[in-house]
LORONU-916383 format. One record per residue: residue in one letter; y, x, z of N, C-alpha, C in turn. Coordinates in steps of 0.001 Angstrom, whole numbers, padded with zeros to 6 digits, always signed. Example, Ala and Ser with C-alpha at 12.3 -4.5 7.8 and 13.67 -1.06 7.14 Angstrom:
% residues 2
<residu: A, ny: -005690, nx: +013190, nz: +007800, cay: -004500, cax: +012300, caz: +007800, cy: -003300, cx: +013200, cz: +007800>
<residu: S, ny: -002250, nx: +012850, nz: +007080, cay: -001060, cax: +013670, caz: +007140, cy: +000030, cx: +012900, cz: +007870>
This chain:
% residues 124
<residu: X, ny: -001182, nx: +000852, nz: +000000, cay: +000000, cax: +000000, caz: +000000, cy: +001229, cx: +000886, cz: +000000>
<residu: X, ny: +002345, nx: +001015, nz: -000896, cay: +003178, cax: +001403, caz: -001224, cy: +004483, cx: +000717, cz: -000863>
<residu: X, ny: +005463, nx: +000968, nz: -000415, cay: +006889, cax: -000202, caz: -000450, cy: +007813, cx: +000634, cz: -000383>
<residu: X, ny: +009008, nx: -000227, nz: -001426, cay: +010016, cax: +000500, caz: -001472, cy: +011142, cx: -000168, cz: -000490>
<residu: X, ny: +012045, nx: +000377, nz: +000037, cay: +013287, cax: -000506, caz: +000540, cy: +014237, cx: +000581, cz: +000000>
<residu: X, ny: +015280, nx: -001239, nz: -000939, cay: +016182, cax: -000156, caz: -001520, cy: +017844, cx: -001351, cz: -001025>
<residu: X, ny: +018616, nx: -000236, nz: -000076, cay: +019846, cax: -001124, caz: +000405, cy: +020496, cx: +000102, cz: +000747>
<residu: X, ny: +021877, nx: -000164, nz: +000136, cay: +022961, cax: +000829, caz: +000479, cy: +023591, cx: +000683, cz: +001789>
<residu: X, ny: +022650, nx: +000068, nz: +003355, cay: +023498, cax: +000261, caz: +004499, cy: +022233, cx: +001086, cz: +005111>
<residu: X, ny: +022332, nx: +002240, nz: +005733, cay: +021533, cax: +003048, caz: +006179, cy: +020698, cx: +002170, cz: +007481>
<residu: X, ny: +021764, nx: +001122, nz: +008252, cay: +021492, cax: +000338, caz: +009511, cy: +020218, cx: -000695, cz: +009062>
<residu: X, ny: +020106, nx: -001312, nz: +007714, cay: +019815, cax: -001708, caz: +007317, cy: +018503, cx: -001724, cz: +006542>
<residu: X, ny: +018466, nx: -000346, nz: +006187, cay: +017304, cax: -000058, caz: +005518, cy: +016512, cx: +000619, cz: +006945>
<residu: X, ny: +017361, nx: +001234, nz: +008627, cay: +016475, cax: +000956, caz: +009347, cy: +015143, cx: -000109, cz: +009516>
<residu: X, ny: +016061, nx: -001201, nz: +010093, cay: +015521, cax: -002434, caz: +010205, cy: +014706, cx: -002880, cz: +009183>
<residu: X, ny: +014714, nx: -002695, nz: +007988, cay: +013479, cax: -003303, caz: +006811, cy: +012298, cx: -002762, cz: +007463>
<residu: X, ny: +012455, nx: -001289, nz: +007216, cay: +011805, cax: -000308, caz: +007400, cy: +010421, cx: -000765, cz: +008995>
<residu: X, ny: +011560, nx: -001042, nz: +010023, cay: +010842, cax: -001399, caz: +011072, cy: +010054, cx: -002269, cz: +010812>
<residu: X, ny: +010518, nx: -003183, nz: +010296, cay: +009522, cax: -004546, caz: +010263, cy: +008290, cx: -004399, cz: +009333>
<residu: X, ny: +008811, nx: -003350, nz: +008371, cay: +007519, cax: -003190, caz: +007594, cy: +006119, cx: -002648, cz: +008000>
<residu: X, ny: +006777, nx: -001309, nz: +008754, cay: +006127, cax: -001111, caz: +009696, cy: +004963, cx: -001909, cz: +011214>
<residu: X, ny: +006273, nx: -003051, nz: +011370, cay: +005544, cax: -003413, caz: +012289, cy: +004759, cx: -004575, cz: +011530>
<residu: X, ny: +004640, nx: -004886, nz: +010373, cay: +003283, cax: -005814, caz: +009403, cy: +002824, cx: -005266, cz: +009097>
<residu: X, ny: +002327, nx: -003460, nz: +009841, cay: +000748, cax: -002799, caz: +009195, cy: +000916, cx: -001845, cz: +007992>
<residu: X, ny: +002034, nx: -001906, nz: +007782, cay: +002136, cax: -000818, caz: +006589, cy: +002579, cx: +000678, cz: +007521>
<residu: X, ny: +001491, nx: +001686, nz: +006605, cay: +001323, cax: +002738, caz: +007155, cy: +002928, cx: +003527, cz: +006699>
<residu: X, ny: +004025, nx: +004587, nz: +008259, cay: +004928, cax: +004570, caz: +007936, cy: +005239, cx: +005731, cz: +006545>
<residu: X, ny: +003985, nx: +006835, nz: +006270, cay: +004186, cax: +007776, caz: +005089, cy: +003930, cx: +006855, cz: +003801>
<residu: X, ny: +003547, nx: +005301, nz: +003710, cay: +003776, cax: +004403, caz: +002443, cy: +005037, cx: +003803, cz: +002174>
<residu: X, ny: +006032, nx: +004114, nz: +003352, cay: +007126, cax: +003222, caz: +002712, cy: +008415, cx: +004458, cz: +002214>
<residu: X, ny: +009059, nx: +004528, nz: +000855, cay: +010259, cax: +004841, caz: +000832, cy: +011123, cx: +004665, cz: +000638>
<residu: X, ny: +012361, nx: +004752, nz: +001024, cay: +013896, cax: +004312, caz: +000932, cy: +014966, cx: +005019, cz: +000155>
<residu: X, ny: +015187, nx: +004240, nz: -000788, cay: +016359, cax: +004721, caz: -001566, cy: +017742, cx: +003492, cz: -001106>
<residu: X, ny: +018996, nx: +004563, nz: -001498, cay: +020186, cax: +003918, caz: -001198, cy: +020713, cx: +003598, cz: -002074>
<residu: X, ny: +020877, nx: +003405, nz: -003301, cay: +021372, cax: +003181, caz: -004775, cy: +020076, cx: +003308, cz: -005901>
<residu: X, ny: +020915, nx: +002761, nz: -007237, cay: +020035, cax: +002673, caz: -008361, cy: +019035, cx: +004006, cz: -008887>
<residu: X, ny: +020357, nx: +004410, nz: -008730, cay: +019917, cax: +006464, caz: -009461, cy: +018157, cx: +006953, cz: -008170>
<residu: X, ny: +018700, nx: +006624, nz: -006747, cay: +017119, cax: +007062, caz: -005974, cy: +016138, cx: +006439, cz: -006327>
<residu: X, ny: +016510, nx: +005099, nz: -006225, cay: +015329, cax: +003911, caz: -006506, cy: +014392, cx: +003809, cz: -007955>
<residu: X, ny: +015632, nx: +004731, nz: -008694, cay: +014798, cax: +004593, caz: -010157, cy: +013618, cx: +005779, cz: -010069>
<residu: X, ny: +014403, nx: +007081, nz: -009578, cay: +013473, cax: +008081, caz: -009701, cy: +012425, cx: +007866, cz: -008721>
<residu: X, ny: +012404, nx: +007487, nz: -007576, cay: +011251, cax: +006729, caz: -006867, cy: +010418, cx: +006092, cz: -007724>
<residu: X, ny: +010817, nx: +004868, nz: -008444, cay: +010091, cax: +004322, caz: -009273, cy: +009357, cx: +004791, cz: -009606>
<residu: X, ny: +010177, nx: +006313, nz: -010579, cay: +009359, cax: +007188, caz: -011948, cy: +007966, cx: +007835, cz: -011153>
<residu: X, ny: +008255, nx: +008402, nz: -009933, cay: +007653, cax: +009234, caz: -009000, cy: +005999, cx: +008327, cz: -008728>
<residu: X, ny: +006352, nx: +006789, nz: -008509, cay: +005170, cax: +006057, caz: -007352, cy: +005018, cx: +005003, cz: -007644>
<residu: X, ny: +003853, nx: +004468, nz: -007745, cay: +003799, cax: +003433, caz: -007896, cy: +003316, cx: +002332, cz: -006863>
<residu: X, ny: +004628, nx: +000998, nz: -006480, cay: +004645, cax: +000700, caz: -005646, cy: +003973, cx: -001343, cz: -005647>
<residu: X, ny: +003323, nx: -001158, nz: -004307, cay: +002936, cax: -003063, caz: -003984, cy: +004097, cx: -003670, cz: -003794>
<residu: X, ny: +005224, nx: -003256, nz: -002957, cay: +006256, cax: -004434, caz: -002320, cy: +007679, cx: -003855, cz: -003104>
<residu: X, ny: +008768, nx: -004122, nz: -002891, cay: +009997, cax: -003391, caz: -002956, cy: +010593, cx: -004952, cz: -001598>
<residu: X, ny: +011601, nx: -004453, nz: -001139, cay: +012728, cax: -004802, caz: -000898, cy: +014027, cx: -004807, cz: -001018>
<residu: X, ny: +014505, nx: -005402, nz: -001875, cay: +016011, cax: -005552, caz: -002613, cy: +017456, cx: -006161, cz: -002190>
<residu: X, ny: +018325, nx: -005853, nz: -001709, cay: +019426, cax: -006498, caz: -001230, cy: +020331, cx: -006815, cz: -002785>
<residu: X, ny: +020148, nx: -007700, nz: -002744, cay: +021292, cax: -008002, caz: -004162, cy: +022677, cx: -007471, cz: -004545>
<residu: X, ny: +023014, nx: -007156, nz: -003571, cay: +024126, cax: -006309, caz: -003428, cy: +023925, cx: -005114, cz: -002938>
<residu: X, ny: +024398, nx: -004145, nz: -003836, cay: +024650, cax: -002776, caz: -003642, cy: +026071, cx: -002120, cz: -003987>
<residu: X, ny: +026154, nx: -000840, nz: -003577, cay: +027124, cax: -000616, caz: -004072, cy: +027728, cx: -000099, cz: -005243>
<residu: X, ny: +026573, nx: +000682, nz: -005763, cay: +026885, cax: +001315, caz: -007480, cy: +026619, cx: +000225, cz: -008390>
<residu: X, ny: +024735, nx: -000749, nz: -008042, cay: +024714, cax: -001752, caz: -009297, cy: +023804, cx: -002995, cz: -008556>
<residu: X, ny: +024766, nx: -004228, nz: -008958, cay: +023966, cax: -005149, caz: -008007, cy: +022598, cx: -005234, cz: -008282>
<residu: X, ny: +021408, nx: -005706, nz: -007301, cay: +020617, cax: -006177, caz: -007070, cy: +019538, cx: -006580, cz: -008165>
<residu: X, ny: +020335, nx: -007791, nz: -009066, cay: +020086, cax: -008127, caz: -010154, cy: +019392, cx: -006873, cz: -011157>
<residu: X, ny: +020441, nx: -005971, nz: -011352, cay: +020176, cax: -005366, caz: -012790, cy: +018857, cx: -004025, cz: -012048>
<residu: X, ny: +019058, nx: -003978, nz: -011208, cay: +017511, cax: -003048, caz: -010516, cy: +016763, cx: -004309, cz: -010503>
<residu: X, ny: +016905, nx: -005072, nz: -010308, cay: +015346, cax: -005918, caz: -009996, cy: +014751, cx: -005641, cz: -011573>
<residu: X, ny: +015712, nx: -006109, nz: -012793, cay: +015406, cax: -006138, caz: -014282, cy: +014518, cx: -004394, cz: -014493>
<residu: X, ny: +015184, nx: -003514, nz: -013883, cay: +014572, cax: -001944, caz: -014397, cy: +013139, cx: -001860, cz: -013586>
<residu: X, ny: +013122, nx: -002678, nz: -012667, cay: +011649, cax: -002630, caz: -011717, cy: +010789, cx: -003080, cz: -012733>
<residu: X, ny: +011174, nx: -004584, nz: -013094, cay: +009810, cax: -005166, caz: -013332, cy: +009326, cx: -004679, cz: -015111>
<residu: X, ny: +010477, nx: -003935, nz: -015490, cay: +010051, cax: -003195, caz: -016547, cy: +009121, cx: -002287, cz: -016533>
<residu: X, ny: +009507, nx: -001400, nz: -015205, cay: +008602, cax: -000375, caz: -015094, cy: +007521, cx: -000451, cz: -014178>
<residu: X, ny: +007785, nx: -002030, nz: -013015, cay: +006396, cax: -002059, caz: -012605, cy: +006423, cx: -003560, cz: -012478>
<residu: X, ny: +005629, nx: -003989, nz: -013671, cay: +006038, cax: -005956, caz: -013662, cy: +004948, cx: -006051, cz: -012719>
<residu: X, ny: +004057, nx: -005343, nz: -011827, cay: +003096, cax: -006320, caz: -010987, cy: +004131, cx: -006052, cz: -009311>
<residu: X, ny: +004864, nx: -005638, nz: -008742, cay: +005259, cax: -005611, caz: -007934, cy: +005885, cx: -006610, cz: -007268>
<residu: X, ny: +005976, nx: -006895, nz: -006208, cay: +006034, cax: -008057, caz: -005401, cy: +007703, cx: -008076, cz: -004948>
<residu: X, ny: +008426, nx: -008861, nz: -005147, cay: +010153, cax: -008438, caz: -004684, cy: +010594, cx: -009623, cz: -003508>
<residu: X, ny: +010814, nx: -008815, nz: -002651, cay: +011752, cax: -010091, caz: -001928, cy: +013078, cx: -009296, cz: -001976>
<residu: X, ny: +014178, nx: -009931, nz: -001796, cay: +015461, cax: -009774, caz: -002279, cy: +016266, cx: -010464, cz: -001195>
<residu: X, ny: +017311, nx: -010399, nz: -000840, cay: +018035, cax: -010788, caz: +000334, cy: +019441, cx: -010323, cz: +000438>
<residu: X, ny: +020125, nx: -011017, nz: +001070, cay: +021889, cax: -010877, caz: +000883, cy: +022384, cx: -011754, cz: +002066>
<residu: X, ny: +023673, nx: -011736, nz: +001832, cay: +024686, cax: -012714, caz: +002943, cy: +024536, cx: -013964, cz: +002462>
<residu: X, ny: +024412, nx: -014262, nz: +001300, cay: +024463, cax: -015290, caz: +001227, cy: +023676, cx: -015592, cz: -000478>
<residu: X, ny: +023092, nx: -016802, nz: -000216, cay: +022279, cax: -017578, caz: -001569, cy: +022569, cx: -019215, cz: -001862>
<residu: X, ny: +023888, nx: -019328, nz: -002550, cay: +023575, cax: -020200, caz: -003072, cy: +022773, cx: -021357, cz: -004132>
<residu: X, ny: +022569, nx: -022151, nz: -003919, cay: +021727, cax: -023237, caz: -005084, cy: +021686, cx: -022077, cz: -006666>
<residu: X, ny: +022621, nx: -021660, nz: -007174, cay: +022409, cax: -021358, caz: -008473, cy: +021810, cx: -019889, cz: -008113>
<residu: X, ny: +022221, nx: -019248, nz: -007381, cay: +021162, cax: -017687, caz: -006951, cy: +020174, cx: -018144, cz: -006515>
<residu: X, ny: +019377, nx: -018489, nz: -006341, cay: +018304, cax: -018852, caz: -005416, cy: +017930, cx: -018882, cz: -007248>
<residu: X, ny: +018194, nx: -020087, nz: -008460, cay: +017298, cax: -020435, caz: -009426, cy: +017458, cx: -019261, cz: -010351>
<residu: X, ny: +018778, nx: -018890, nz: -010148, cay: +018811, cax: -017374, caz: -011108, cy: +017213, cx: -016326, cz: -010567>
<residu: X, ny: +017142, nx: -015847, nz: -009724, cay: +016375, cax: -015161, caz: -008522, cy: +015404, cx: -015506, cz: -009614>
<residu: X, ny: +014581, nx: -016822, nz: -009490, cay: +013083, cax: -017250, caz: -009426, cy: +013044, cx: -017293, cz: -011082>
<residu: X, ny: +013873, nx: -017611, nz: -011747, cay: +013811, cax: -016861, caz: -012738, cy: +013536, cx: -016044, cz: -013251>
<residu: X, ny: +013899, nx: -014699, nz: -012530, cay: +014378, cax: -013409, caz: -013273, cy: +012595, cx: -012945, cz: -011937>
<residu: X, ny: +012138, nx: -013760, nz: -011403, cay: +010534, cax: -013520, caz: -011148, cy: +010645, cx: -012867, cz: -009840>
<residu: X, ny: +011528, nx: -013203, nz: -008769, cay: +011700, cax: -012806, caz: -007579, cy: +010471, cx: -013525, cz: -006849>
<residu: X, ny: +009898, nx: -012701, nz: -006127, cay: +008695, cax: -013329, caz: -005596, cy: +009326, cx: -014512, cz: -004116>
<residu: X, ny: +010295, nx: -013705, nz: -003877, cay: +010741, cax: -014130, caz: -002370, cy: +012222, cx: -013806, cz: -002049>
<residu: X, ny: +012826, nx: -014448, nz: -001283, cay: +014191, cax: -013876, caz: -000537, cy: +014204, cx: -014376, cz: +001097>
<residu: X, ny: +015105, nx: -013566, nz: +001291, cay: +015316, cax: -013805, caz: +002667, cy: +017305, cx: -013893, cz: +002866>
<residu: X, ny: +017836, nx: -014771, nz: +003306, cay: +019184, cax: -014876, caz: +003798, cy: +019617, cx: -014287, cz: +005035>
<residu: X, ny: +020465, nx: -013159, nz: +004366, cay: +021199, cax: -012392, caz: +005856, cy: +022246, cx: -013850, cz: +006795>
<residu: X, ny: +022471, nx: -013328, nz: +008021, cay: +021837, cax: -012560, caz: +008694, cy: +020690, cx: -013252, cz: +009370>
<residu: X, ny: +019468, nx: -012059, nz: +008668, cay: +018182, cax: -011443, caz: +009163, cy: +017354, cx: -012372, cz: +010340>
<residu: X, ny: +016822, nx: -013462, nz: +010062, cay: +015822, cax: -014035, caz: +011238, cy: +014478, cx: -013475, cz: +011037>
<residu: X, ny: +014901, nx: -012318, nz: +011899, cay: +013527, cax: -011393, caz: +012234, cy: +012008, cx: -011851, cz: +012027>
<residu: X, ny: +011961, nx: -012899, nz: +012406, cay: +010547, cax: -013344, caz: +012876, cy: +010175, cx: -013796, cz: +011469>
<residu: X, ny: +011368, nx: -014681, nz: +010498, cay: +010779, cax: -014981, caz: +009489, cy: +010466, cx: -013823, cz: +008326>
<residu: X, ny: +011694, nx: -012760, nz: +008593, cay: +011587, cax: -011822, caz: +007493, cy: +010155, cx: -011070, cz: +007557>
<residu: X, ny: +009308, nx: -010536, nz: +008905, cay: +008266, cax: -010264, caz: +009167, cy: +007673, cx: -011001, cz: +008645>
<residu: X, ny: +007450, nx: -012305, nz: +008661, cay: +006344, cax: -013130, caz: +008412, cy: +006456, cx: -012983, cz: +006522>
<residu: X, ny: +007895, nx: -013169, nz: +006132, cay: +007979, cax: -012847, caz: +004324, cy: +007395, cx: -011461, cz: +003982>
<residu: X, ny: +007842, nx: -010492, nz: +004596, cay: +006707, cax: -009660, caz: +004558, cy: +005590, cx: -009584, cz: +004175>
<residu: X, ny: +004327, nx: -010225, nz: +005732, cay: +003279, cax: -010197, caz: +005357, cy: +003040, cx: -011156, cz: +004246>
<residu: X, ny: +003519, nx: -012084, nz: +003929, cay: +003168, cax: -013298, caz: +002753, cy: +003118, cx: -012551, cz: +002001>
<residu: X, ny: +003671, nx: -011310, nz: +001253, cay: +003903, cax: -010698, caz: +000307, cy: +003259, cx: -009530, cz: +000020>
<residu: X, ny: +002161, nx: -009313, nz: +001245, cay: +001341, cax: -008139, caz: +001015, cy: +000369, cx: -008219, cz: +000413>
<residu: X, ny: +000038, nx: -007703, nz: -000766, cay: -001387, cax: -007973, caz: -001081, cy: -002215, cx: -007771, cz: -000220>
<residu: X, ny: -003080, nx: -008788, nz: +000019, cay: -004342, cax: -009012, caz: +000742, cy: -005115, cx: -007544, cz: +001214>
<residu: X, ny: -005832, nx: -006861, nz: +000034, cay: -006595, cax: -005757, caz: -000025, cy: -006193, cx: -004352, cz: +000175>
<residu: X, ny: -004677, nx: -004297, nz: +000460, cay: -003698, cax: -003257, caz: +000479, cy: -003303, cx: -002862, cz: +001569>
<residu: X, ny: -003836, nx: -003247, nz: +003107, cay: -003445, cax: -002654, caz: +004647, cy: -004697, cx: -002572, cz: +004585>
């Protein structure tokens, strides 16, 4: 099991990080990039089960990395998450083949639980 967490707040990609951790993923499987440019070469580098995506970043939103992921790895599992999701993000999202999101700010218990929903079965 592989996962990426990719969010330009360092506080932030703590906390993914933890929770991923604490749903069983071993901590030398998960890595963290802070922008497009890490996350891509990560990409090139590994091939990953989960990512975690904040739609907002600071060099390129959310969106246009989710599009370079599923190019380069269309079986990967995305949950995606921000301050806020309205009605038309939410259908843009499921569209563009977002497996999942989660709405900041962060209810721990559920983001854990989106997590495990999102782990492949055979992969812890």
């Amino acid at each position: 099991m592989q996962v990426l967490v990719l969010d330009d707040s360092d506080i932030m990609r703590d906390i993914l990080v933890n929770h991923v951790l604490e749903s069983g993923v071993e901590e030398d499987c998960i890595h963290q990039a802070f922008d497009e440019v890490e996350a891509i070469r990560l990409i090139n580098a590994n091939t990953y089960d989960l990512c975690l995506l904040d739609i907002m970043t600071d060099r390129t939103g959310g969106i246009a990395i989710l599009q370079k992921l599923r190019k380069l790895q269309p079986r990967i599992k995305v949950i995606m998450f921000n301050n806020f999701l309205k009605a038309e993000c939410v259908n843009d999202l499921a569209e563009r083949e977002t497996d999942d999101f989660v709405i900041k700010p962060l209810d721990y218990a559920q983001l854990k639980q989106t997590i495990i929903d999102n782990i492949p079965l055979n992969s812890i």
